[in-house]
C-alpha positions as CSV (number, residue, x, y, z in Angstrom):
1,X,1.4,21.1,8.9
2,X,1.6,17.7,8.6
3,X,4.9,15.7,10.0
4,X,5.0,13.3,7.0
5,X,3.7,14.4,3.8
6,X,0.1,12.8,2.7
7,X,0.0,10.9,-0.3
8,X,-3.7,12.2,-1.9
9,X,-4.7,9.0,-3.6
10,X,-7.8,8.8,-5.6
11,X,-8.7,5.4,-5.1
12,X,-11.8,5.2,-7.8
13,X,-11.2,2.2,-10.0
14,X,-10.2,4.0,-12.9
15,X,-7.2,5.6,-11.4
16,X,-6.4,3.7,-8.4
17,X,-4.1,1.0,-10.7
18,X,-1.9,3.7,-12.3
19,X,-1.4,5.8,-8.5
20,X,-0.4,2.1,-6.5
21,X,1.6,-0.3,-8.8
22,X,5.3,0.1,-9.8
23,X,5.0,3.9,-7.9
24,X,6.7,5.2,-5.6
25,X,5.9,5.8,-2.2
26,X,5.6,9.5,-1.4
27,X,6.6,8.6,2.1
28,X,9.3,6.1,1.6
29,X,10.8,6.9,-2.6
30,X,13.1,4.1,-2.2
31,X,10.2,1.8,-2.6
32,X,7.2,1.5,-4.5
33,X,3.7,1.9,-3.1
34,X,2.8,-2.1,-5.1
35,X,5.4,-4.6,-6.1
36,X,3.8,-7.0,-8.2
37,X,4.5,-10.6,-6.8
38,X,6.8,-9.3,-4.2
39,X,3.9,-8.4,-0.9
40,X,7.1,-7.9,1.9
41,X,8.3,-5.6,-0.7
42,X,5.6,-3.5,-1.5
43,X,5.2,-0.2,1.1
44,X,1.6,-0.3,1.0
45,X,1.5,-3.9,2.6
46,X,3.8,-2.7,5.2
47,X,1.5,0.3,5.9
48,X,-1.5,-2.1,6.4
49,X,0.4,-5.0,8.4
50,X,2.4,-2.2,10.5
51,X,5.6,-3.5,9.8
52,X,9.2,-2.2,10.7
53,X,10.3,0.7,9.0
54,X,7.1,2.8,7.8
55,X,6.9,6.2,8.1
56,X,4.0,7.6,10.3
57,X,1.1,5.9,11.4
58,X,0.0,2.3,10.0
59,X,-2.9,2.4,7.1
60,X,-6.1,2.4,7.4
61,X,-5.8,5.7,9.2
62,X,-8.2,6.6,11.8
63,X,-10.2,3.2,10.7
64,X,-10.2,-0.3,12.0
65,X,-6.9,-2.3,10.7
66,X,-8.2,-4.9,8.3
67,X,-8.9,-8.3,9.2
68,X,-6.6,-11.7,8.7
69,X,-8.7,-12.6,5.7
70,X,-8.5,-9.4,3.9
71,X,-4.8,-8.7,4.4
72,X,-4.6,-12.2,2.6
73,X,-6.8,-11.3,-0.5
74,X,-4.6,-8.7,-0.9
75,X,-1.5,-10.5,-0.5
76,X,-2.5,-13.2,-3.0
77,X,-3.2,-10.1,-5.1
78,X,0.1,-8.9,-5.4
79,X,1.5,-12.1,-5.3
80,X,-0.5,-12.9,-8.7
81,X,1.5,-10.0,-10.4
82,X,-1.3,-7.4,-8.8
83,X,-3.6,-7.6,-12.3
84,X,-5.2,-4.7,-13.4
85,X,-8.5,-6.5,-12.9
């Protein structure tokens, strides 16, 4: 049994936009999984950048954390309103 409950994303590009923006986070429901152009806001940020107040480990799990520059790309990306692009 896990401790915190997994979330099971598909993350194909033709579901991954409708399972990570404006939805809530299986882990944390009082906040959504993307915020478009809100990044400190968005629970899948904090998952990647290990921030206060997540719920089990930091994202990616069991993988190498994600570099300066990528944590950035995605930033800007949510920052530009996270298109569906």
């Amino acid at each position: 049994m896990q401790p915190f409950p997994a979330s099971d994303l598909e993350l194909t590009s033709t579901v991954a936009y409708a399972q990570l923006v404006n939805v809530a986070s299986i882990q944390k429901p009082n906040f959504k999984r993307v915020v478009p152009g809100n990044a400190t806001k968005s629970y899948l940020y904090k998952k990647l950048t290990d921030a206060n107040g997540i719920v089990g480990a930091p994202m990616p799990n069991n993988a190498p954390t994600l570099s300066p520059a990528q944590l950035a790309l995605f930033s800007q990306w949510i920052a530009a309103g996270a298109p569906n692009d």
